[in-house]
DOGULUM-342574 format. One line per 4 residues: number of its first residue (from 1); for each residue x, y, z of C-alpha. Coordinates in nm, 4 decimals. Layout:
N
NUM	X/Y/Z; ... .
END
This chain:
456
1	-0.5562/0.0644/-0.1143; -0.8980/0.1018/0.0210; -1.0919/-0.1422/-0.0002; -1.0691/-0.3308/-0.2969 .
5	-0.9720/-0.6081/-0.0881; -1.3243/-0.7802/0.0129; -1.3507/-0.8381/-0.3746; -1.0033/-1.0016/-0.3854 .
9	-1.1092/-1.2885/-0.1229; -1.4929/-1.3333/-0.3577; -1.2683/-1.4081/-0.6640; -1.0813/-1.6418/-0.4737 .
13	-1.3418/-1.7775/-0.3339; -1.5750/-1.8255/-0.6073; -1.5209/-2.1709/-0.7085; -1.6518/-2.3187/-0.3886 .
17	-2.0053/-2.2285/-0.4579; -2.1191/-2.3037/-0.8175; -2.2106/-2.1845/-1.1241; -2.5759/-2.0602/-1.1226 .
21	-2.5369/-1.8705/-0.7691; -2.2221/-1.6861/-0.9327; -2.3968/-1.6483/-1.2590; -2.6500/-1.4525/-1.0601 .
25	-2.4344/-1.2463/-0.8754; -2.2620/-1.1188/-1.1856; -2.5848/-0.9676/-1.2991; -2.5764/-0.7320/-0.9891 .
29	-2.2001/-0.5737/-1.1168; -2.1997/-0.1803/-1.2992; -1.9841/-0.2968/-1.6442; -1.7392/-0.0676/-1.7523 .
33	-1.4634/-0.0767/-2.0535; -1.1638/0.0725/-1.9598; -0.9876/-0.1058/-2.2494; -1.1554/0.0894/-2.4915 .
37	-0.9286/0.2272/-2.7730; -0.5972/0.1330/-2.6252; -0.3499/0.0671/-2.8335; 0.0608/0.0063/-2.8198 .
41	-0.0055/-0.2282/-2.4881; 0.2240/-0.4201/-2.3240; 0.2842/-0.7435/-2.3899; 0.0637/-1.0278/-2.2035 .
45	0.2685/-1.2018/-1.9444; 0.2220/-1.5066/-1.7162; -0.0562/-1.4934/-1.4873; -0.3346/-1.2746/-1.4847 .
49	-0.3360/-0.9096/-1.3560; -0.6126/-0.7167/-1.2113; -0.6294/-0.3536/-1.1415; -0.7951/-0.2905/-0.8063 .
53	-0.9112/0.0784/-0.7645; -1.0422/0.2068/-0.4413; -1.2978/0.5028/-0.4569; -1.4611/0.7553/-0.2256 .
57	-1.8550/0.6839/-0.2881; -2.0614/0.7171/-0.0291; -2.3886/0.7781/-0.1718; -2.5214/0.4476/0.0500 .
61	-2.4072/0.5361/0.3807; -2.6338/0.6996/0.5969; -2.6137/1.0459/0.7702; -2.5483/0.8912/1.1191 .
65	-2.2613/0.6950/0.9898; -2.1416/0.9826/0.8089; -2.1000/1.1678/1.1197; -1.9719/0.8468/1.3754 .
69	-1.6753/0.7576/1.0783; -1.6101/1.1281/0.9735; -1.7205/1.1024/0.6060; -1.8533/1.4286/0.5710 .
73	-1.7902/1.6579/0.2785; -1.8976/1.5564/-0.0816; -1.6998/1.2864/-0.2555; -1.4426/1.3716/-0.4994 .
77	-1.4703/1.0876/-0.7158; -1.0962/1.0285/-0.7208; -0.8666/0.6936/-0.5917; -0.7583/0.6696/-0.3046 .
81	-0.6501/0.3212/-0.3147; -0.4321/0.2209/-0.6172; -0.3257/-0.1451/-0.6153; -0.1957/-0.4260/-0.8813 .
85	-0.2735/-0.7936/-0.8394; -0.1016/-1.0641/-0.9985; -0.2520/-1.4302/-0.9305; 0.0422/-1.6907/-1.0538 .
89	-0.0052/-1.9134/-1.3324; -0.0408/-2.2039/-1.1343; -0.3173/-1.9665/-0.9182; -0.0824/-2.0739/-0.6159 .
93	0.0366/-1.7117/-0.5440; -0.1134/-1.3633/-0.5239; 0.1669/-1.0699/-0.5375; -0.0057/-0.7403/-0.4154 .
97	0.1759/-0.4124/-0.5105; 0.0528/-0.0885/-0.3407; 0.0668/0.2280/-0.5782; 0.1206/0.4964/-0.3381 .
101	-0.1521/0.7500/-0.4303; 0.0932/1.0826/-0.5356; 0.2963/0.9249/-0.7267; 0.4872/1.0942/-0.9795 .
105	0.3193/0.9929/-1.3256; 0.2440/1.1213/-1.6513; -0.0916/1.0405/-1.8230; -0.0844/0.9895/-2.1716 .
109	-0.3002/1.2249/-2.4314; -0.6103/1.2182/-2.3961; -0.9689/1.3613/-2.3873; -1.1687/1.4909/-2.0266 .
113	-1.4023/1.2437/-1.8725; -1.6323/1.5158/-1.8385; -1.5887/1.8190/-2.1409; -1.4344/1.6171/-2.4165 .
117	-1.1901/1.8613/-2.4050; -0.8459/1.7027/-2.5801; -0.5241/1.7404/-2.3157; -0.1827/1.6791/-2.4374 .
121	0.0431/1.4443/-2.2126; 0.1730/1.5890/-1.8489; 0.2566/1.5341/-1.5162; 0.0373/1.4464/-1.2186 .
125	0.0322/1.2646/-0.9298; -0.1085/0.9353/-1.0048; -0.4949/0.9528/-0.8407; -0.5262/1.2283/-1.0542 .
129	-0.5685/1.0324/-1.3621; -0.8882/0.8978/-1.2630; -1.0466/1.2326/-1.1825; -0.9090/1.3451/-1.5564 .
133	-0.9608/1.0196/-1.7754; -1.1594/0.7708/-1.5580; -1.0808/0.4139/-1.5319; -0.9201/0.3905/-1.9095 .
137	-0.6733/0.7047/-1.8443; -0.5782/0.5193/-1.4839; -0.5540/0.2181/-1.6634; -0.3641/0.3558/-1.9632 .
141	-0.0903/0.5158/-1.7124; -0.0404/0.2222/-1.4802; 0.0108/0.0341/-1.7815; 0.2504/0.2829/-1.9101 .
145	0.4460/0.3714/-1.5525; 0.4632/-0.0282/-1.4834; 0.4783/-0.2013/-1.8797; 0.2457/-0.4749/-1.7317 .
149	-0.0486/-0.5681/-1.9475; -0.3476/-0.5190/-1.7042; -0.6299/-0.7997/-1.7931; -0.8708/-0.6965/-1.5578 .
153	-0.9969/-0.3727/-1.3891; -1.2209/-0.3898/-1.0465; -1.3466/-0.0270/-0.8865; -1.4953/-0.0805/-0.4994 .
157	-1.6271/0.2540/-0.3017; -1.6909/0.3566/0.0891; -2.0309/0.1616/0.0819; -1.9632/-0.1758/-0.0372 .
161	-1.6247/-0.1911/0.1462; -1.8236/-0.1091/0.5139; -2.0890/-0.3360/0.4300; -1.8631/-0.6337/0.3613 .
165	-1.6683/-0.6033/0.6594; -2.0043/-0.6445/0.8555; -2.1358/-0.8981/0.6743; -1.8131/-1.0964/0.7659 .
169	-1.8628/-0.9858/1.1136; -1.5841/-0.7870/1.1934; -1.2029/-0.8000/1.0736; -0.9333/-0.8656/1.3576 .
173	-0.6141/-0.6251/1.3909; -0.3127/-0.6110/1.6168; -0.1363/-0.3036/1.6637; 0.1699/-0.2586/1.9039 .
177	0.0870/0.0934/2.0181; -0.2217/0.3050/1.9861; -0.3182/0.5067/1.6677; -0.5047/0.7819/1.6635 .
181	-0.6345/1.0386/1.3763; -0.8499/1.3541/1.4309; -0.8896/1.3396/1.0591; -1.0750/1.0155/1.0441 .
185	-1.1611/0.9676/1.4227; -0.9553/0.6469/1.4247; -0.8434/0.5964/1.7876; -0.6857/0.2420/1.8660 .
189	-0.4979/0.1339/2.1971; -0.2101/-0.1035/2.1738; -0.3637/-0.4314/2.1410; -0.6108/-0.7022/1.9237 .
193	-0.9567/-0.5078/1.7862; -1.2105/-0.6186/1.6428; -1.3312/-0.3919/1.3726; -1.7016/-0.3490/1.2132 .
197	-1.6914/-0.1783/0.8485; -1.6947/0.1709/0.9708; -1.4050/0.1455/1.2430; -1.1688/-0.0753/0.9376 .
201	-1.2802/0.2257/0.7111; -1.1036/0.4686/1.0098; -0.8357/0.2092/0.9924; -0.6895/0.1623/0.6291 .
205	-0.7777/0.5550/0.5380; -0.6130/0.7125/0.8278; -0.2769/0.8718/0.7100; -0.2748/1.1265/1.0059 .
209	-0.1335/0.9238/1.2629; 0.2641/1.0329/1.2331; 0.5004/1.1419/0.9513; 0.5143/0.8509/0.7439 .
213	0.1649/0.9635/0.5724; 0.0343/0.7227/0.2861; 0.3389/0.5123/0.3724; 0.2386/0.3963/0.6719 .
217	-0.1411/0.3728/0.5445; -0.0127/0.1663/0.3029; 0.1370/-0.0983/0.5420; -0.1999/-0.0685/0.7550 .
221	-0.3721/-0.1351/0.4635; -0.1402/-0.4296/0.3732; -0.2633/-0.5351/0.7568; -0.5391/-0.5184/0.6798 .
225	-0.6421/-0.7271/0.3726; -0.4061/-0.9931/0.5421; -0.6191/-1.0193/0.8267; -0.9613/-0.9878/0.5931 .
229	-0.8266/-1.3102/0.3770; -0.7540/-1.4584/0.7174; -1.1067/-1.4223/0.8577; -1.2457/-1.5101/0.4855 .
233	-1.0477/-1.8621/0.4908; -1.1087/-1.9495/0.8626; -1.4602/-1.9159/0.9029; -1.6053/-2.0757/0.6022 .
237	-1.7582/-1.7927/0.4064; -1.5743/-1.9343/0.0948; -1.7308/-2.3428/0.1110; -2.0273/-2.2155/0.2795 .
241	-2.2975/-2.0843/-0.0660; -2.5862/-1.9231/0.1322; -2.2912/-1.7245/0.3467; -2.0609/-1.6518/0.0097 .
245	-2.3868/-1.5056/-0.1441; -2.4791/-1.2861/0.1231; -2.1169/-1.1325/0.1318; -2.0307/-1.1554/-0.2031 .
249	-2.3810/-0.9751/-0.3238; -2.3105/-0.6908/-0.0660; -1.9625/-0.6346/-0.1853; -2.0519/-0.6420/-0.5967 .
253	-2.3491/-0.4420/-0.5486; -2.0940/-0.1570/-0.5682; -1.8656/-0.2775/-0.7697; -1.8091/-0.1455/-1.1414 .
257	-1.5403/-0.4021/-1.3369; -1.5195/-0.4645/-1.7254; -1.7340/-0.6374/-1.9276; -1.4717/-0.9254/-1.9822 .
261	-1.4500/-1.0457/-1.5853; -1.7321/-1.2766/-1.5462; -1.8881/-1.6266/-1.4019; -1.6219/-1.8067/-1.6179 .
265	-1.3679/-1.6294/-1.5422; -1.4712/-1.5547/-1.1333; -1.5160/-2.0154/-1.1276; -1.2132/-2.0355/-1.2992 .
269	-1.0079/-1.8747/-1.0056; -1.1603/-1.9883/-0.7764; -1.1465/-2.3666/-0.8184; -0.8113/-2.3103/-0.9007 .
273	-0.7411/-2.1083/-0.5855; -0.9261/-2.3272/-0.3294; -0.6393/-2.3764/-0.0848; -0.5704/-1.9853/-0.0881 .
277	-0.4806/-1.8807/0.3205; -0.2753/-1.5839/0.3704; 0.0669/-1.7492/0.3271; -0.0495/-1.7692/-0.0219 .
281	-0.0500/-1.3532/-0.0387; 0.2680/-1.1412/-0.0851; 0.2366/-0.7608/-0.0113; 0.4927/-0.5399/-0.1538 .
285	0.5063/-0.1127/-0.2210; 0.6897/0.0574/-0.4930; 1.0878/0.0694/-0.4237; 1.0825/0.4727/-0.3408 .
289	1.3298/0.7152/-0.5078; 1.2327/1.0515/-0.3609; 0.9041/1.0601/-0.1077; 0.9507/1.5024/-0.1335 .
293	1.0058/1.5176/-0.5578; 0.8522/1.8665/-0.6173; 0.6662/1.9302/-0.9276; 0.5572/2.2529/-1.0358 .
297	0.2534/2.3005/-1.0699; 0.1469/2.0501/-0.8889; 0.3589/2.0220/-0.5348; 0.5150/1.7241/-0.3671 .
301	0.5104/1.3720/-0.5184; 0.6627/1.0171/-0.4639; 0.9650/0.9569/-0.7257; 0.9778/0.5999/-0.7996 .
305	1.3054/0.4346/-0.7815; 1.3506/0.3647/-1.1482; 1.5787/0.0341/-1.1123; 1.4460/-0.1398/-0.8342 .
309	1.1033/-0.0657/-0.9802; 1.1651/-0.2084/-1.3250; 1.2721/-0.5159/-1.1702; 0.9417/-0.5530/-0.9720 .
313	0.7851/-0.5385/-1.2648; 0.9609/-0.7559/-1.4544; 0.9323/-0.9891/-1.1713; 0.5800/-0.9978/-1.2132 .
317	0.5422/-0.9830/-1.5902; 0.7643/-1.3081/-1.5415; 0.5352/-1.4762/-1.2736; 0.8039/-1.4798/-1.0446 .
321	0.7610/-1.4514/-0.6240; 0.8490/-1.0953/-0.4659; 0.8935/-1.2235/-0.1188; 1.2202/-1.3704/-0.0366 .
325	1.3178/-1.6907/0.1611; 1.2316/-1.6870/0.4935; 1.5376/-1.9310/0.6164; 1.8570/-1.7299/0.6395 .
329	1.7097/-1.4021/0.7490; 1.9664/-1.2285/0.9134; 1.9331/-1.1353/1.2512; 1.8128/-0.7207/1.2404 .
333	1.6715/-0.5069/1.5386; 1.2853/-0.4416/1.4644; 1.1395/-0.0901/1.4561; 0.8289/0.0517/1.3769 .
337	0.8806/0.2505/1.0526; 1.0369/0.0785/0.7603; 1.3817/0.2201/0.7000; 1.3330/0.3218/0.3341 .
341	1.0254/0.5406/0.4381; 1.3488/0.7710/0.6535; 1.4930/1.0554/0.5195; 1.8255/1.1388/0.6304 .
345	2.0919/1.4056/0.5977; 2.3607/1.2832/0.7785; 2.6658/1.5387/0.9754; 3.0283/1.4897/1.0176 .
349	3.0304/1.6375/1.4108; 3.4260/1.5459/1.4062; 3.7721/1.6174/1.2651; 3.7904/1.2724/1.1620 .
353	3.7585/1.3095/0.7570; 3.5379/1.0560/0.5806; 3.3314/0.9859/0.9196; 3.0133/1.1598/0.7378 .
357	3.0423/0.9558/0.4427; 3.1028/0.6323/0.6575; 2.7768/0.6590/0.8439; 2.5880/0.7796/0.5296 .
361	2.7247/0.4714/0.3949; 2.6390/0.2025/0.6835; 2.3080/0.3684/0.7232; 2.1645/0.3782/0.3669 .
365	2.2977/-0.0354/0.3167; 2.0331/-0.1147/0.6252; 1.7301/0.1090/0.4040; 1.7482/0.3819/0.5865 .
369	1.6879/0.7006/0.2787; 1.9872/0.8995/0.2935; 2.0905/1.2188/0.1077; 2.4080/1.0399/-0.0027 .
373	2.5695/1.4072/0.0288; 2.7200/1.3704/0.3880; 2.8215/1.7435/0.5134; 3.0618/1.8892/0.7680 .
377	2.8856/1.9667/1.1287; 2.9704/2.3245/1.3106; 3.1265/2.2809/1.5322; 3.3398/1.9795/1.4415 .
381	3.3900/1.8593/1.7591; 3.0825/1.6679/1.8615; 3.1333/1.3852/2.1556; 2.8182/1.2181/2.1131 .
385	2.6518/1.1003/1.8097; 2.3187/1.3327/1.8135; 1.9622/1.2724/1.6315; 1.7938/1.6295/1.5685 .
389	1.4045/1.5566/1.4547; 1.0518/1.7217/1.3815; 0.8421/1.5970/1.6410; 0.5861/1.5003/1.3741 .
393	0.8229/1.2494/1.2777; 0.8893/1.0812/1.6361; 0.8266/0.7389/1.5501; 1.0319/0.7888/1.2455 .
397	1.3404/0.9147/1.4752; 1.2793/0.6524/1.7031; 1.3535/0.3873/1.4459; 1.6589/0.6084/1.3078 .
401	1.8098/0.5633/1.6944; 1.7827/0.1898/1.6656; 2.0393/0.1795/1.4126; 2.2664/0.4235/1.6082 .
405	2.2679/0.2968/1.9800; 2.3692/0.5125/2.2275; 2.3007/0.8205/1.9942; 2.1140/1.1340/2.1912 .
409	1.7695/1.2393/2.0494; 1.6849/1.5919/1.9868; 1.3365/1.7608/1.8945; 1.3556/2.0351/1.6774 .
413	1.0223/2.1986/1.6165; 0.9625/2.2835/1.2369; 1.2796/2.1051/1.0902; 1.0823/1.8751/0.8778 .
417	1.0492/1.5198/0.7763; 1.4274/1.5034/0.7124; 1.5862/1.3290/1.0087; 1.9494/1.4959/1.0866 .
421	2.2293/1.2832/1.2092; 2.5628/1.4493/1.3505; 2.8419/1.1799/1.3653; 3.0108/1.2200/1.7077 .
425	3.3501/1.0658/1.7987; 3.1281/0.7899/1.9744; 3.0497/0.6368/1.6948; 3.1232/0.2523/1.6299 .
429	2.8592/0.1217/1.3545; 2.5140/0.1035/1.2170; 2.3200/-0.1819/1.3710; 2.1064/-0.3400/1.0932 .
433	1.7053/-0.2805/1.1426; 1.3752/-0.4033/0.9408; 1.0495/-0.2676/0.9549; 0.7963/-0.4455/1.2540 .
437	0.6440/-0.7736/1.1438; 0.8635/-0.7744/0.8328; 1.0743/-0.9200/0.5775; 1.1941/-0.6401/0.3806 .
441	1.3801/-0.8880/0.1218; 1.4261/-0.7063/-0.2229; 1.0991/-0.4897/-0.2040; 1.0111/-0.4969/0.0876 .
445	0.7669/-0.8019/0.0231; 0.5976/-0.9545/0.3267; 0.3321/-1.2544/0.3434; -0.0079/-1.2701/0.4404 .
449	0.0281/-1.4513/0.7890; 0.2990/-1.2499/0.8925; 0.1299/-0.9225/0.9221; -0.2070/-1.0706/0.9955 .
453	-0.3026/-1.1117/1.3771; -0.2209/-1.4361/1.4553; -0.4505/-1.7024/1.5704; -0.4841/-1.7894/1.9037 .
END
């Protein structure tokens, strides 16, 4: 979900400045058609829907910040950042869906960006479509995988995304314990930062920091974009036109988006969207079937849940809100990684039949990503309710223990991502949990100013 989201807030943004100082920005945009050809579409909904694609260019950056923000290596010209945007008829709402990255897809027939060469239809995981078919193939699949109609496409890479940051001065973001990735050099304490480009660049790509991989980058990145609409509508970038052009020229001067997204379309929006703040976002991910679904060939992918995903999407092809009512929220114990993200094979320790199946039960109706195959524990005659877990998954274990209080935690060095759960006779119930900062509601859907940091 990289980065992408400076060009969200310009769009919304774009009506408070006028028409010749947009007009001329537009000029500086690379024009692309990824509608070209495409045929057997979906059908056009409510709304409008934009197709925001995060890249890895770097050709911009220089050598020193290269090195400082560990983006060394050459570029592979893939996503990284997959995400669908649908702005409400009434331009009231903006629902935010993150594509995780390796997700299960299969890409339509078609011919190589680069040979020519014709390919039948197969599997892949879904970043893989841009490296094999460009922006039409990626737009051809999400279209397919989702059956909404996408209207517009926007592409953003490592440059424009740092520079925009800066030239907002900084992005806040709270964290509740540190973070820390050798992979990107990310290294946060528990507290409020303020970020320049490079550091929020550490920040949404790091998915090094514990077992919950693109998952949890996902919800950073969710964070994130929260916190960059926040700073966007509190400072006056979007009423103020010498500051709007200097951020929004930074930002489009990398930005490639087809031919049919324009002044018209950018004023449009934006007058429309003028009292946009982040309680006007809603962030939601994919309901998840299987995080681990092998494919040969290819290795592990992310199965989407096929139900709960269709009625997303439907949801949005209807122009209807993901995020559910905030009154009535029952009371839940928060933890730091969102249930559904848990995999869990749960143990009957006991003689007691039916225990295994009862805690299976209890644990998969708070999220929580069970097998649904409970199995008998050796020995059967366990007092205490025990948690066995890969350390690389501690956080994950710690928020499995939440929901069993009073249940003893045990690392078990190369067992995996799947948590283990052996039901002792001390068990009494699953205590409910939600993800930190969240309102999981149907999808998991959370607003804008509830993840972002709030003001002081």
């Amino acid at each position: 979900m990289r980065m992408v989201t400076g060009l969200s807030v310009l769009v919304l943004g774009a009506g408070g400045v006028g028409h010749a100082v947009v007009t001329n920005l537009e000029n500086g945009i690379d024009r692309i058609d990824p509608f070209k050809d495409m045929k057997n579409r979906p059908r056009a909904g409510n709304g409008m829907n934009l197709l925001l694609v995060g890249t890895d260019g770097r050709d911009r950056i220089s050598p020193e910040e290269k090195e400082k923000y560990r983006l060394g290596g050459a570029p592979c010209h893939c996503t990284d950042t997959i995400m669908l945007v649908h702005l409400s008829a009434d331009r009231e709402r903006a629902s935010i869906v993150s594509l995780p990255r390796d997700s299960y897809a299969e890409v339509p027939e078609h011919r190589d960006r680069t040979t020519g060469e014709p390919h039948a239809a197969h599997p892949v995981k879904l970043n893989a479509a841009y490296a094999e078919g460009g922006p039409n193939l990626t737009v051809r699949t999400v279209e397919h995988m989702t059956g909404v109609k996408i209207d517009h496409y926007l592409e953003v890479d490592f440059t424009s995304f740092m520079k925009t940051v800066d030239t907002l001065g900084g992005v806040k973001i709270c964290t509740t314990r540190p973070l820390k990735d050798s992979y990107t050099g990310l290294d946060l304490a528990p507290g409020t930062h303020e970020l320049n480009g490079g550091q929020a660049l550490q920040y949404v790509r790091s998915r090094h920091i514990d077992g919950a991989a693109d998952l949890g980058r996902m919800q950073r990145q969710q964070k994130f974009l929260a916190s960059l609409i926040e700073r966007a509508t509190s400072n006056g970038v979007l009423l103020n036109p010498v500051k709007f052009r200097d951020v929004a020229s930074t930002m489009l001067s990398s930005v490639r988006a087809d031919k049919g997204f324009g002044t018209e379309q950018m004023l449009e929006l934006g007058q429309a969207m003028r009292g946009f703040s982040p309680a006007s976002s809603e962030f939601a991910s994919v309901p998840m079937g299987n995080v681990s679904y092998p494919v040969s060939g290819i290795g592990s992918t992310v199965k989407w849940d096929e139900a709960k995903s269709e009625k997303l999407f439907r949801a949005l092809r209807e122009d209807k809100p993901l995020a559910p009512m905030r009154s009535g929220r029952p009371k839940a114990e928060t933890v730091d990684v969102d249930p559904r993200q848990v995999r869990v094979q749960v143990y009957n320790g006991t003689p007691k039949d039916g225990l295994g199946r009862t805690v299976d039960d209890a644990l998969h109706a708070t999220g929580f990503d069970t097998t649904r195959a409970p199995l008998n524990g050796e020995p059967r005659s366990a007092g205490h309710t025990l948690i066995s877990y890969d350390p690389r998954w501690d956080r994950s274990a710690r928020s499995l223990a939440a929901a069993l209080p009073g249940a003893e935690l045990r690392a078990v060095r190369g067992q995996g991502a799947t948590m283990r759960v052996t039901a002792g006779a001390d068990f009494e119930k699953v205590r409910q949990v939600r993800a930190e900062a969240t309102d999981n509601g149907e999808f998991g859907t959370v607003t804008g100013d509830q993840v972002a940091c709030p003001r002081p």
